[in-house]
N, CA, C and O atoms as a GROMACS GRO file, in nm:
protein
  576
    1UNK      N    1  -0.155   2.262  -3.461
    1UNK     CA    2  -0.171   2.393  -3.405
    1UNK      C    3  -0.083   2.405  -3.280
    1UNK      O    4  -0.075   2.305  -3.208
    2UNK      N    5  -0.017   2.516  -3.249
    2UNK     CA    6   0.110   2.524  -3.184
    2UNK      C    7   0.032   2.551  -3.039
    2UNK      O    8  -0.086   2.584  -3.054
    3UNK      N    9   0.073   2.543  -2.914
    3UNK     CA   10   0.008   2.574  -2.778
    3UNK      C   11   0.080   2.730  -2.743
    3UNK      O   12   0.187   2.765  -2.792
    4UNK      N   13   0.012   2.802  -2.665
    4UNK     CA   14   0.045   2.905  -2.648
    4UNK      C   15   0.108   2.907  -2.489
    4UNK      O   16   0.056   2.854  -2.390
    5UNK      N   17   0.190   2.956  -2.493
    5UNK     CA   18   0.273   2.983  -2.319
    5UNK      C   19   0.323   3.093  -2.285
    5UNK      O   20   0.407   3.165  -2.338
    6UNK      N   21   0.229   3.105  -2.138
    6UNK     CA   22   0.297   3.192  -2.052
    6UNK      C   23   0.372   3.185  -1.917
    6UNK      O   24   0.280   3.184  -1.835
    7UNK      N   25   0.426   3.183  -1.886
    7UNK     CA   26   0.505   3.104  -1.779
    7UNK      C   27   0.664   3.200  -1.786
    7UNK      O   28   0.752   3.203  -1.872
    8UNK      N   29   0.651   3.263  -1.669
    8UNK     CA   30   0.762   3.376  -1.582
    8UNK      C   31   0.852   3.291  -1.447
    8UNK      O   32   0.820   3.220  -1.352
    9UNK      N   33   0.951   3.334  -1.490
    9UNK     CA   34   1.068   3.280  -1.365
    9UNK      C   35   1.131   3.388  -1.282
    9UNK      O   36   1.228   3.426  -1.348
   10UNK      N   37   1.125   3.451  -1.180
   10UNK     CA   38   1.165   3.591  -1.158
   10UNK      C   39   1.272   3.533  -1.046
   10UNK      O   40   1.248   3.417  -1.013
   11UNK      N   41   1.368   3.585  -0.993
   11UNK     CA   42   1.430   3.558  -0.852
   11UNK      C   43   1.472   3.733  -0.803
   11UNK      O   44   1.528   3.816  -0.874
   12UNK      N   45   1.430   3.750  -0.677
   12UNK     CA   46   1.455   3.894  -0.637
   12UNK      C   47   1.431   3.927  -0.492
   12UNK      O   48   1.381   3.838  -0.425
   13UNK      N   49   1.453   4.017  -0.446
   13UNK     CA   50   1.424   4.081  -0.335
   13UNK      C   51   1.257   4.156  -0.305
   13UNK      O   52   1.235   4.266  -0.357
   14UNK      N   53   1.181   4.111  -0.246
   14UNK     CA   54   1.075   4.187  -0.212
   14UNK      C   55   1.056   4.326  -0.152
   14UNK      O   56   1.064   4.336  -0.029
   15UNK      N   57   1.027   4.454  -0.239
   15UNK     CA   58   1.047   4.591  -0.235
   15UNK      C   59   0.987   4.633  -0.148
   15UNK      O   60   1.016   4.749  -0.116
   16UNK      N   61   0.874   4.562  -0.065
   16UNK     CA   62   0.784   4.612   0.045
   16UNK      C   63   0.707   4.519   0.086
   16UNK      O   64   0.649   4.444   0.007
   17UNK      N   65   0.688   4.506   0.287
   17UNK     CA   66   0.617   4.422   0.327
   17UNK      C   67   0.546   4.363   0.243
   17UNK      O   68   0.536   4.442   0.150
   18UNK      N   69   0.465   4.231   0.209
   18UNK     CA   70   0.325   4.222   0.143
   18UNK      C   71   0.214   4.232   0.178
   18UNK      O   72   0.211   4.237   0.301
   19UNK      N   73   0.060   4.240   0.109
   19UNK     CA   74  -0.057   4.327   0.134
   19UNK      C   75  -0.131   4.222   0.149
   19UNK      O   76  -0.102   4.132   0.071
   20UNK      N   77  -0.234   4.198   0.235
   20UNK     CA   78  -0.344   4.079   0.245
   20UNK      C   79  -0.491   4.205   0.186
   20UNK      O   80  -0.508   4.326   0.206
   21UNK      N   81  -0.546   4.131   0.134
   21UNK     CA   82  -0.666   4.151   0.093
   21UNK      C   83  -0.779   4.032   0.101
   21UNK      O   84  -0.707   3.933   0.116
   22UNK      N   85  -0.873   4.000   0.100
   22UNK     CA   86  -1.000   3.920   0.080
   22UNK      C   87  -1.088   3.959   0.019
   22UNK      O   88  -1.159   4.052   0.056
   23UNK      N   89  -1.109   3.867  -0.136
   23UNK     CA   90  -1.230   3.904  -0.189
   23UNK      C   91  -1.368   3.883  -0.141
   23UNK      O   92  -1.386   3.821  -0.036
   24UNK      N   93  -1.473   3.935  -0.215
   24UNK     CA   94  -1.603   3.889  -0.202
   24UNK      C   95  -1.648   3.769  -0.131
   24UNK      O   96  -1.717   3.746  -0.032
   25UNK      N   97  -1.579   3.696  -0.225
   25UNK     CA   98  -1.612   3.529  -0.211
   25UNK      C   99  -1.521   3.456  -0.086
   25UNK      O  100  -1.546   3.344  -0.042
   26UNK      N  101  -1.448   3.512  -0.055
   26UNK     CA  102  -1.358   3.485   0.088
   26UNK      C  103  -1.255   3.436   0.082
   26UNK      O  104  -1.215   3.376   0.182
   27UNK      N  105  -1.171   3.444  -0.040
   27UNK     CA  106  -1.040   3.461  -0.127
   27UNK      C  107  -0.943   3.535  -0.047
   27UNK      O  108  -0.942   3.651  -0.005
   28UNK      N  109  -0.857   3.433  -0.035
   28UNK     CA  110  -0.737   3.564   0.000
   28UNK      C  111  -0.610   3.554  -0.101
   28UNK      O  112  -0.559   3.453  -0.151
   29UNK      N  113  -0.574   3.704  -0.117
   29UNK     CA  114  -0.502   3.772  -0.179
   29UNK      C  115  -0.381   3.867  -0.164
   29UNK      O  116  -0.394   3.989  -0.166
   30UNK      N  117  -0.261   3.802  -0.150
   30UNK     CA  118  -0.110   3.840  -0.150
   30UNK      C  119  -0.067   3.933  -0.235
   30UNK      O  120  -0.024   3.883  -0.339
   31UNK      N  121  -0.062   4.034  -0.232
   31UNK     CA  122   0.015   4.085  -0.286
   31UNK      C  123   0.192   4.187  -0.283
   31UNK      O  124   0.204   4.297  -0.229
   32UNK      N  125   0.248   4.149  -0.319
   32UNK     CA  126   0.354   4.241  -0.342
   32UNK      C  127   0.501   4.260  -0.443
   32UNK      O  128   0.504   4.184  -0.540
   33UNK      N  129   0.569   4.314  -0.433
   33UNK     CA  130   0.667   4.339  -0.524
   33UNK      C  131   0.799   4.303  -0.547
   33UNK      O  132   0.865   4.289  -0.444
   34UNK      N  133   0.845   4.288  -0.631
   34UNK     CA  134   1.010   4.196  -0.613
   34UNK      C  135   1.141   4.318  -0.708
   34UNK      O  136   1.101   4.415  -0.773
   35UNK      N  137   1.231   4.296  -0.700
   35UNK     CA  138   1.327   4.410  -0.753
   35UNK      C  139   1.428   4.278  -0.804
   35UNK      O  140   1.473   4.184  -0.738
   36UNK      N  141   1.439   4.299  -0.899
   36UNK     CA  142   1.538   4.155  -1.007
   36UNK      C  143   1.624   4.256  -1.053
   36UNK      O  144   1.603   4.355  -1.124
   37UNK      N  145   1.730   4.210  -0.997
   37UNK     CA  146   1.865   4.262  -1.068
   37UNK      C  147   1.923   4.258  -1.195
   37UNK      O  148   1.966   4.148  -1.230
   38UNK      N  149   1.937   4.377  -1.292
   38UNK     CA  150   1.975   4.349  -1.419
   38UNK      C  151   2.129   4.287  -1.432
   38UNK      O  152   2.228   4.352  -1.402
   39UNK      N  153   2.133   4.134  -1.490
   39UNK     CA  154   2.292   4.117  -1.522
   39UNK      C  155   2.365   4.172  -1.574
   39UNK      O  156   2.339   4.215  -1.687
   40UNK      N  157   2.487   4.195  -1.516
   40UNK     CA  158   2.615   4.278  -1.597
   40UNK      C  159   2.577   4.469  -1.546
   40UNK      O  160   2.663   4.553  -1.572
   41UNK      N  161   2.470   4.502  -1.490
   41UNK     CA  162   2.453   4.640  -1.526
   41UNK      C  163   2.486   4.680  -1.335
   41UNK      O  164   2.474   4.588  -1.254
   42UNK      N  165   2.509   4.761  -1.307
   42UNK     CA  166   2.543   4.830  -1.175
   42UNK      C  167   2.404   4.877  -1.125
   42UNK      O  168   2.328   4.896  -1.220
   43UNK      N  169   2.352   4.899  -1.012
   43UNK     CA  170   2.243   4.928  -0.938
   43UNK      C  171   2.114   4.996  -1.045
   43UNK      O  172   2.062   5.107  -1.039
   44UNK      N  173   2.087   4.880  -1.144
   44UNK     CA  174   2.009   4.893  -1.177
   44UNK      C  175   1.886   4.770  -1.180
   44UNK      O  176   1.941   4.664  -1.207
   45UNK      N  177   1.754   4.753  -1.163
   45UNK     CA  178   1.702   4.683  -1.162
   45UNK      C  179   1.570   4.662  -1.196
   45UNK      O  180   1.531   4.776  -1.224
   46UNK      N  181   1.466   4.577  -1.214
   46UNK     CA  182   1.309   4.556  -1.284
   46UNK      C  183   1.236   4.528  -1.165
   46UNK      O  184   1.278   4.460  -1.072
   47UNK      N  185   1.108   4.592  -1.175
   47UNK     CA  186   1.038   4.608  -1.049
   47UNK      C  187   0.904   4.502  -1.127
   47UNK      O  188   0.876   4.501  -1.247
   48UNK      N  189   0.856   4.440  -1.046
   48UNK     CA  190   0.740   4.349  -1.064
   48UNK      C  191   0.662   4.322  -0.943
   48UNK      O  192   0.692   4.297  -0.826
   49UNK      N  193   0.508   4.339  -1.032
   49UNK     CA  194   0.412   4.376  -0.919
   49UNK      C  195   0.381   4.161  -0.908
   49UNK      O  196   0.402   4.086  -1.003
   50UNK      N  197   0.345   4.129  -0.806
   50UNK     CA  198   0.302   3.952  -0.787
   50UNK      C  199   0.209   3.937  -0.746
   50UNK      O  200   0.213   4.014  -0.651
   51UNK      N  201   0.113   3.889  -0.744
   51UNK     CA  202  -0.023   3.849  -0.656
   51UNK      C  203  -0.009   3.704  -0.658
   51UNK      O  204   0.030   3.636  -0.753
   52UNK      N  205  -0.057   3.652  -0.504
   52UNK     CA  206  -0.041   3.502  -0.458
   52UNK      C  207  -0.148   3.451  -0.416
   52UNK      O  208  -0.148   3.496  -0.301
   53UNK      N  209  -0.225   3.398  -0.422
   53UNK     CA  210  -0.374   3.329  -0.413
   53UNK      C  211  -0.385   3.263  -0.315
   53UNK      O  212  -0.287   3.191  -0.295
   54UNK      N  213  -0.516   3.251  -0.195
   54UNK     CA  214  -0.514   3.177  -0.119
   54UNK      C  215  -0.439   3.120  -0.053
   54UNK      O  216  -0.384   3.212   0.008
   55UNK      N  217  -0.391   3.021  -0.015
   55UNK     CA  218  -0.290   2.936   0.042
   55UNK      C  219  -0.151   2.960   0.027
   55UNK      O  220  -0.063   2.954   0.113
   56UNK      N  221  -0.142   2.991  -0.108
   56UNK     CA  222   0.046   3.039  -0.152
   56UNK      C  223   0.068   3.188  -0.098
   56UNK      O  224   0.180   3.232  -0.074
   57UNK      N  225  -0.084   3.281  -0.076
   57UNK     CA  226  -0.101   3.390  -0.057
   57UNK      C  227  -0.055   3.410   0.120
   57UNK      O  228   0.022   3.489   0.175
   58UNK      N  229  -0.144   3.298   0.176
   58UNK     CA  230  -0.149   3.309   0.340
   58UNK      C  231  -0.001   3.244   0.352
   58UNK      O  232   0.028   3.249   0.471
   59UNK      N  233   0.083   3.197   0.294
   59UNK     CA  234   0.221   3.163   0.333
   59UNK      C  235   0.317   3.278   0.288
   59UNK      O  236   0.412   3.326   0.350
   60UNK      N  237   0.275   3.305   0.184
   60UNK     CA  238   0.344   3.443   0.170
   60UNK      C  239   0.321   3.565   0.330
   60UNK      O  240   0.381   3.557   0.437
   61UNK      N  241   0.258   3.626   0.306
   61UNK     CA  242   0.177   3.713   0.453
   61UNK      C  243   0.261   3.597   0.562
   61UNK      O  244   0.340   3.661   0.632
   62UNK      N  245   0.264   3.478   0.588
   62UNK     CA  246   0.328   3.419   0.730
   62UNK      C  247   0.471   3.436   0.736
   62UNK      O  248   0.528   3.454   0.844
   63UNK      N  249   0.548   3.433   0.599
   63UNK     CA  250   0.702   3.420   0.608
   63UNK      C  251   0.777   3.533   0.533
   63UNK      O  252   0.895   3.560   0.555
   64UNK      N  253   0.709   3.586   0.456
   64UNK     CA  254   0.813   3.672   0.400
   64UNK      C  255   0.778   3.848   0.432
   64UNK      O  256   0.680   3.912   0.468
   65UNK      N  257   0.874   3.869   0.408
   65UNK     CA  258   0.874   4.088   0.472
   65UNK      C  259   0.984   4.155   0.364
   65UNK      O  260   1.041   4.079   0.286
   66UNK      N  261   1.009   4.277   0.360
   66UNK     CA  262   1.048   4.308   0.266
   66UNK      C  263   1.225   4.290   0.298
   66UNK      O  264   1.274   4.293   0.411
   67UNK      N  265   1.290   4.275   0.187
   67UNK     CA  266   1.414   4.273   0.136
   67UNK      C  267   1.425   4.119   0.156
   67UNK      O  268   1.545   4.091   0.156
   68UNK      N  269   1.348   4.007   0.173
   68UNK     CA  270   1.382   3.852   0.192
   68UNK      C  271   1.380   3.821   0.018
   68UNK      O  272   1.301   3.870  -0.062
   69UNK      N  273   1.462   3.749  -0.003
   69UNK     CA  274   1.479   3.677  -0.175
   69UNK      C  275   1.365   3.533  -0.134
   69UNK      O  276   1.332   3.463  -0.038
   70UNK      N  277   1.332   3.553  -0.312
   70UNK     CA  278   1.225   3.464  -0.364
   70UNK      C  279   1.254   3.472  -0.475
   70UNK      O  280   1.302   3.564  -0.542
   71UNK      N  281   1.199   3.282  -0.512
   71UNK     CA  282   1.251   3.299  -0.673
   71UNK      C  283   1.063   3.264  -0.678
   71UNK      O  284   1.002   3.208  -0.586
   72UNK      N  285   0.996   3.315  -0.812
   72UNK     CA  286   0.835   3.318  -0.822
   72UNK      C  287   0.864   3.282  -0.942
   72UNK      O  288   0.948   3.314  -1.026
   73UNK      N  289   0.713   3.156  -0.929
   73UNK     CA  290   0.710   3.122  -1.090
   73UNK      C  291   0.580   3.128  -1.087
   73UNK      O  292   0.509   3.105  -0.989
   74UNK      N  293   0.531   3.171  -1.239
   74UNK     CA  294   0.383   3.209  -1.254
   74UNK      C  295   0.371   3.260  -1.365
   74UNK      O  296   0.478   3.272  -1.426
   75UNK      N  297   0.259   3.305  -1.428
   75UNK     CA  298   0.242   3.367  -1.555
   75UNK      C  299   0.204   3.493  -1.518
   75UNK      O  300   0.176   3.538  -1.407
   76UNK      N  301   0.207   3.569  -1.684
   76UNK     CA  302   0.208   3.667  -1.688
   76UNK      C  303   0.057   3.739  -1.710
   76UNK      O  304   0.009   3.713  -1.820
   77UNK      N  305  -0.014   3.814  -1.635
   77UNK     CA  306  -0.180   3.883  -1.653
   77UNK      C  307  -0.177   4.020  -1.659
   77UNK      O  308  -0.132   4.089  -1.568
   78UNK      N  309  -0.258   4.092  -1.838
   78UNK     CA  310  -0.242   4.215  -1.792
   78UNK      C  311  -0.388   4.281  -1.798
   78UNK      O  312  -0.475   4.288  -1.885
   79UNK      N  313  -0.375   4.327  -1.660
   79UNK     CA  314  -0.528   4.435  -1.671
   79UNK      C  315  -0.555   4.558  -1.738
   79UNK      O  316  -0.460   4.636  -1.735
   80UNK      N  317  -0.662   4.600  -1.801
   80UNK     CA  318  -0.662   4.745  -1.832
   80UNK      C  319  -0.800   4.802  -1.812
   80UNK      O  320  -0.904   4.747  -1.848
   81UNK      N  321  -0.788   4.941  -1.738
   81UNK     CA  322  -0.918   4.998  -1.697
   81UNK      C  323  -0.901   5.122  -1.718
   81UNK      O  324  -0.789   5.172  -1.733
   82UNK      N  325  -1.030   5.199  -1.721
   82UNK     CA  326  -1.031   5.415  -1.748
   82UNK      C  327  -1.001   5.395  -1.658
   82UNK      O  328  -1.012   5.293  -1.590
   83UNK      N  329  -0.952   5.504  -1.637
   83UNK     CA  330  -0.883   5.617  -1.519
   83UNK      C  331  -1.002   5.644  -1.453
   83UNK      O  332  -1.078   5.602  -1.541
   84UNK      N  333  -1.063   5.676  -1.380
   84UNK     CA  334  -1.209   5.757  -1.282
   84UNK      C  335  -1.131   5.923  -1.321
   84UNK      O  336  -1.193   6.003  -1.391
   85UNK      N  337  -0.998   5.956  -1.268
   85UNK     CA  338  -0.959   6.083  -1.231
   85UNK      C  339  -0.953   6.116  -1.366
   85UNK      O  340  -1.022   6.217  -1.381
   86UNK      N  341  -0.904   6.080  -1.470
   86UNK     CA  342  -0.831   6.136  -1.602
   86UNK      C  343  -0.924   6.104  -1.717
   86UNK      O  344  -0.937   6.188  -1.806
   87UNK      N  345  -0.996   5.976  -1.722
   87UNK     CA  346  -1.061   5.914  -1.834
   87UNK      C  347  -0.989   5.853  -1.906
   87UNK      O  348  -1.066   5.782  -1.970
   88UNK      N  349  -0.856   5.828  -1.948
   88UNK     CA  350  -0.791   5.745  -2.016
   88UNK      C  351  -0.759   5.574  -1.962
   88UNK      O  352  -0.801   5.517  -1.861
   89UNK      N  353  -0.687   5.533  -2.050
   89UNK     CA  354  -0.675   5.400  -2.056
   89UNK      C  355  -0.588   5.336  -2.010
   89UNK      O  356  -0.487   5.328  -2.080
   90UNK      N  357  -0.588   5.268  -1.881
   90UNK     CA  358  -0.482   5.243  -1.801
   90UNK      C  359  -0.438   5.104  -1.842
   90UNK      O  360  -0.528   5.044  -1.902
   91UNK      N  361  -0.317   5.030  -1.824
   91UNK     CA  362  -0.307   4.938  -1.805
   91UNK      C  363  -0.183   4.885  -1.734
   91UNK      O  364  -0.090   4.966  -1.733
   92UNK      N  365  -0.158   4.762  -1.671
   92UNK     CA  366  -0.077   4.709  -1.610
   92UNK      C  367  -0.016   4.566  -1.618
   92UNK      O  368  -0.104   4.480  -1.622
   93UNK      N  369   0.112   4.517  -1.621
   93UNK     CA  370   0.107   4.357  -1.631
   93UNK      C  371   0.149   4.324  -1.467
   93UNK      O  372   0.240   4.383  -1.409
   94UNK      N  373   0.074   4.229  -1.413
   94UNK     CA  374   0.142   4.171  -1.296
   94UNK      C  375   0.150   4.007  -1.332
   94UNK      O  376   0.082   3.952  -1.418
   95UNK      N  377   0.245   3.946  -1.249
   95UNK     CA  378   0.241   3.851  -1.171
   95UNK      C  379   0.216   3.762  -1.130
   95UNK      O  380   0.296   3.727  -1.043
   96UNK      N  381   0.081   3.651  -1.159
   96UNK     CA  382   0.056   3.590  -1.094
   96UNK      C  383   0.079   3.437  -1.069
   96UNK      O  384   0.066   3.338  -1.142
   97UNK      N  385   0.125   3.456  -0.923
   97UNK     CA  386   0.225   3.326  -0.894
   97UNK      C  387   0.153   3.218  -0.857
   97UNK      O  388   0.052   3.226  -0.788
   98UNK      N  389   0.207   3.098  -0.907
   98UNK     CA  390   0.162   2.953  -0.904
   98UNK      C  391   0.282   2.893  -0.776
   98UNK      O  392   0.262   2.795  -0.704
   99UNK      N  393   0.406   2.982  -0.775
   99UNK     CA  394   0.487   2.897  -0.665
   99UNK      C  395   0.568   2.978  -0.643
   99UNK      O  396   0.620   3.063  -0.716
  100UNK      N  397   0.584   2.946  -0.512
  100UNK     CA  398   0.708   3.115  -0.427
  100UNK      C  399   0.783   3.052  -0.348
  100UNK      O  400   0.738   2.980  -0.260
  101UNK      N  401   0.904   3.071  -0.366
  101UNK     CA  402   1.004   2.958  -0.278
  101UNK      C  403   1.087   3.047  -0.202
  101UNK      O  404   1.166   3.121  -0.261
  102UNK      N  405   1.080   3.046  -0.110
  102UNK     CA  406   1.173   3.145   0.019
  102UNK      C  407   1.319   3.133   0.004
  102UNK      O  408   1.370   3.026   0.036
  103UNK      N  409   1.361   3.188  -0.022
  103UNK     CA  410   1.545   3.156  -0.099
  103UNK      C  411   1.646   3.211   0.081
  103UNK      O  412   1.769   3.204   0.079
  104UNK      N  413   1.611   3.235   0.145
  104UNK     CA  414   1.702   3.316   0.273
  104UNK      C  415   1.638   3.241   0.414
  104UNK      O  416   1.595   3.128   0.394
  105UNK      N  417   1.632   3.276   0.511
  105UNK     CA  418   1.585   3.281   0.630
  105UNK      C  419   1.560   3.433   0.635
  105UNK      O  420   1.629   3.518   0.579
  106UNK      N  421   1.443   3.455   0.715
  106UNK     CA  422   1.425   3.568   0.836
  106UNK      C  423   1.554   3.667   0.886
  106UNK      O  424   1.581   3.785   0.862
  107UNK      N  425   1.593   3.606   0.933
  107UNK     CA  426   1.764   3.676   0.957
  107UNK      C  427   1.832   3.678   0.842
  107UNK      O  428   1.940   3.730   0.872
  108UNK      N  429   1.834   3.653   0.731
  108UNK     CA  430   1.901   3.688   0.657
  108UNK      C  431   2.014   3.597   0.560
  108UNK      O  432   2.043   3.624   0.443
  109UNK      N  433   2.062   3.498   0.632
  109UNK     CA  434   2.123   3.406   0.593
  109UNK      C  435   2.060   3.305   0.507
  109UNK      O  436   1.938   3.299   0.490
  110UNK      N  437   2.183   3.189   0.429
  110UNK     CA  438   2.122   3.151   0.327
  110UNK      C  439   1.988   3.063   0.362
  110UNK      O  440   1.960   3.084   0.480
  111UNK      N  441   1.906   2.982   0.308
  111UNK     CA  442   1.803   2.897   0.289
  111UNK      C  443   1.840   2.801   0.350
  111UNK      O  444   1.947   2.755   0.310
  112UNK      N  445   1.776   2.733   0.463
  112UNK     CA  446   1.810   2.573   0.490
  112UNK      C  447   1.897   2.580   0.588
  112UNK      O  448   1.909   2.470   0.644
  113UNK      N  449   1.977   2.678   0.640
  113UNK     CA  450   2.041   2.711   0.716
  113UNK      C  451   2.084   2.801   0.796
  113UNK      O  452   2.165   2.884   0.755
  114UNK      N  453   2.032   2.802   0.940
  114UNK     CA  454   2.065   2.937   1.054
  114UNK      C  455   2.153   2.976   1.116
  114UNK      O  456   2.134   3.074   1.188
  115UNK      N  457   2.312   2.900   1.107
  115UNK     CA  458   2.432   2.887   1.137
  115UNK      C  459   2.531   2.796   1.053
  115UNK      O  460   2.477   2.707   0.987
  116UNK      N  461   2.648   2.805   1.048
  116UNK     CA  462   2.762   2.772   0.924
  116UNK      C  463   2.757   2.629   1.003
  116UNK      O  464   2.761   2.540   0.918
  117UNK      N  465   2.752   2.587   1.105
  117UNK     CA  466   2.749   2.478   1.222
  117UNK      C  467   2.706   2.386   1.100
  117UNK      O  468   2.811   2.351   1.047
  118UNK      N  469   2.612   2.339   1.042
  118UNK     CA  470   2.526   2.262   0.928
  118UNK      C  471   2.617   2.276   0.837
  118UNK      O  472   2.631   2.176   0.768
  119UNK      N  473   2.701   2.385   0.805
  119UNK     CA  474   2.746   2.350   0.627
  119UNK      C  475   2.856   2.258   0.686
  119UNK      O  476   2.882   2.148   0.639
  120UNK      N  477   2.927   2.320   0.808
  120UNK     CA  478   3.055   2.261   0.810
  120UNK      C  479   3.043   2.123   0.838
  120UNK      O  480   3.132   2.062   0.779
  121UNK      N  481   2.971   2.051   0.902
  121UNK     CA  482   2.893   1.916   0.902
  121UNK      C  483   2.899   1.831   0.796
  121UNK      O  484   2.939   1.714   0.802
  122UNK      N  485   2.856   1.896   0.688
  122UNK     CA  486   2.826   1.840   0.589
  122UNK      C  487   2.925   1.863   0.515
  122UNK      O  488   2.896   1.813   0.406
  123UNK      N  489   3.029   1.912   0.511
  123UNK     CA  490   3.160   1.904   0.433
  123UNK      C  491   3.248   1.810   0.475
  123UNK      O  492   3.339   1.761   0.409
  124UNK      N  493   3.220   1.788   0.583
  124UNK     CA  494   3.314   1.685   0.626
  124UNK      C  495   3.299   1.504   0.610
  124UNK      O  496   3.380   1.413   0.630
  125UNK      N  497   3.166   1.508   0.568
  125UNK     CA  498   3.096   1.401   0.467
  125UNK      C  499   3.117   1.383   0.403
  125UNK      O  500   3.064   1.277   0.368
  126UNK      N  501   3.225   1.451   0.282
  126UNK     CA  502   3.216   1.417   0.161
  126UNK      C  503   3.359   1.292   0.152
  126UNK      O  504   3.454   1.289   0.230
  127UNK      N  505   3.341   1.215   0.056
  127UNK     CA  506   3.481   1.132   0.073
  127UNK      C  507   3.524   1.185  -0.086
  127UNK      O  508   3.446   1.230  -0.169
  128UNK      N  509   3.628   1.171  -0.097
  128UNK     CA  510   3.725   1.184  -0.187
  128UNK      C  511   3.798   1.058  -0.177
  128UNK      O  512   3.846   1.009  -0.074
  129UNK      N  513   3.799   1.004  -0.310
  129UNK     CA  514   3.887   0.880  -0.384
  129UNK      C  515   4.025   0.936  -0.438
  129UNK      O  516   4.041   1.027  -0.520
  130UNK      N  517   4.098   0.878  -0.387
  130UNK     CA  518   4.259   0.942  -0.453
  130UNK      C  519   4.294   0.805  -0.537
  130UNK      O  520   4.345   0.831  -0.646
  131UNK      N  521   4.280   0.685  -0.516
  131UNK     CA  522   4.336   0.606  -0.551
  131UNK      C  523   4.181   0.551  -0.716
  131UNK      O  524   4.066   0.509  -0.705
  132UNK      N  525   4.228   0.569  -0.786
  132UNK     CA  526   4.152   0.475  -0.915
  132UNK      C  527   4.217   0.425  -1.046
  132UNK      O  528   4.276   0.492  -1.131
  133UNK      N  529   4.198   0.313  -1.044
  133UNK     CA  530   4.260   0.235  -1.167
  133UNK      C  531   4.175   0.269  -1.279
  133UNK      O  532   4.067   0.327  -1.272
  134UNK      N  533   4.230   0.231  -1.373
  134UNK     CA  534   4.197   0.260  -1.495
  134UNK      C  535   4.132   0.159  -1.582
  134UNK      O  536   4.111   0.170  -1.703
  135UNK      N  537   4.086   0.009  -1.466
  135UNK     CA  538   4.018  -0.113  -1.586
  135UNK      C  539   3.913  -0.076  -1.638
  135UNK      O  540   3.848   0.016  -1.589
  136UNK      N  541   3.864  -0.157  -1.775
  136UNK     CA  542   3.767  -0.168  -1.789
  136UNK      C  543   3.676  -0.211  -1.715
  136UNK      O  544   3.691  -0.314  -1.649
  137UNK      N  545   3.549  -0.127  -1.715
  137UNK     CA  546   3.418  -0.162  -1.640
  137UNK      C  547   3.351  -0.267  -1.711
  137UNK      O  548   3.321  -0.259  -1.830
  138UNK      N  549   3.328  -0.358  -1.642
  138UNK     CA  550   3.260  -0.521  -1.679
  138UNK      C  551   3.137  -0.446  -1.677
  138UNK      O  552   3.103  -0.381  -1.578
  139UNK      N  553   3.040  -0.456  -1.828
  139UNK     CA  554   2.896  -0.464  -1.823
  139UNK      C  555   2.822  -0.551  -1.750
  139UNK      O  556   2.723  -0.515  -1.686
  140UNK      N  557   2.870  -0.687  -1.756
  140UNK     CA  558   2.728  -0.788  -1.693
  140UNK      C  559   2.778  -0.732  -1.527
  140UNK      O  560   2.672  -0.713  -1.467
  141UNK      N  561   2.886  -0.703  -1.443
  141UNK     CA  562   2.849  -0.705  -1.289
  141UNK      C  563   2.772  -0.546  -1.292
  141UNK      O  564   2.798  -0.473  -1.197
  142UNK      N  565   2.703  -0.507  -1.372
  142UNK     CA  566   2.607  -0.357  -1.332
  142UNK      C  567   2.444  -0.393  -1.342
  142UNK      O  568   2.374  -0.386  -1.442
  143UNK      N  569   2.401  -0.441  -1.185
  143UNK     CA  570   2.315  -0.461  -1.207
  143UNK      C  571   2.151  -0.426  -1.281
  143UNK      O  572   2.055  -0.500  -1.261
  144UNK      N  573   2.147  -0.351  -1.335
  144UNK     CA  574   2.059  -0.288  -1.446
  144UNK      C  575   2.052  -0.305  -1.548
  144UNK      O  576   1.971  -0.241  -1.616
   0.00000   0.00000   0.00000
């Protein structure tokens, strides 16, 4: 019997601050929205609603605001309820994230880094080999 999977990879821009809520039980609850760019297509894009639970929720609410990139992984939940105003049958799919990874800084720049000072650092680390012969590699001197 085959297993069933749901499991979403989104990477995007967050469309608006996010929302704290607390349930009943003293749950807290993240919510907000991401805008994923369609490939190949010009200013067009997919809007997705996310909810973040507790702890992933209260780090969300500490670091991120709207237009910061996140890539969210999580499955997919869809609710459906009457309307109160209309009587019909509503429904919705959101979001809900198991892991939210901050892709930018605050200011805007990339991840991991608040000035070019760090990349250029680290470029200058790299060595380059110009010189390599062409022998055969002896199996027994590889220690493994």
């Amino acid at each position: 019997m085959a297993r069933s999977i749901n499991q979403v990879i989104l990477m995007g821009r967050l469309t608006r601050d996010p929302e704290q809520r607390t349930t009943t039980t003293g749950k807290t609850i993240a919510n907000f929205s991401i805008a994923v760019d369609r490939a190949g297509q010009d200013d067009s894009a997919d809007f997705f609603d996310v909810t973040a639970w507790e702890k992933l929720g209260e780090l969300v609410m500490q670091y991120l605001a709207k237009g910061r990139r996140v890539l969210v992984q999580g499955r997919l939940r869809q609710d459906s309820w009457d309307d109160k105003e209309t009587g019909k049958k509503r429904t919705r799919v959101e979001v809900v994230a198991t892991d939210v990874t901050f892709l930018d800084s605050p200011s805007g720049g990339d991840s991991g880094s608040t000035s070019s000072a760090p990349r250029q650092a680290s470029a200058s680390k790299d060595v380059v080999i110009d010189d390599i012969d062409d022998k055969p590699i002896d199996l027994s001197e590889i220690p493994f």
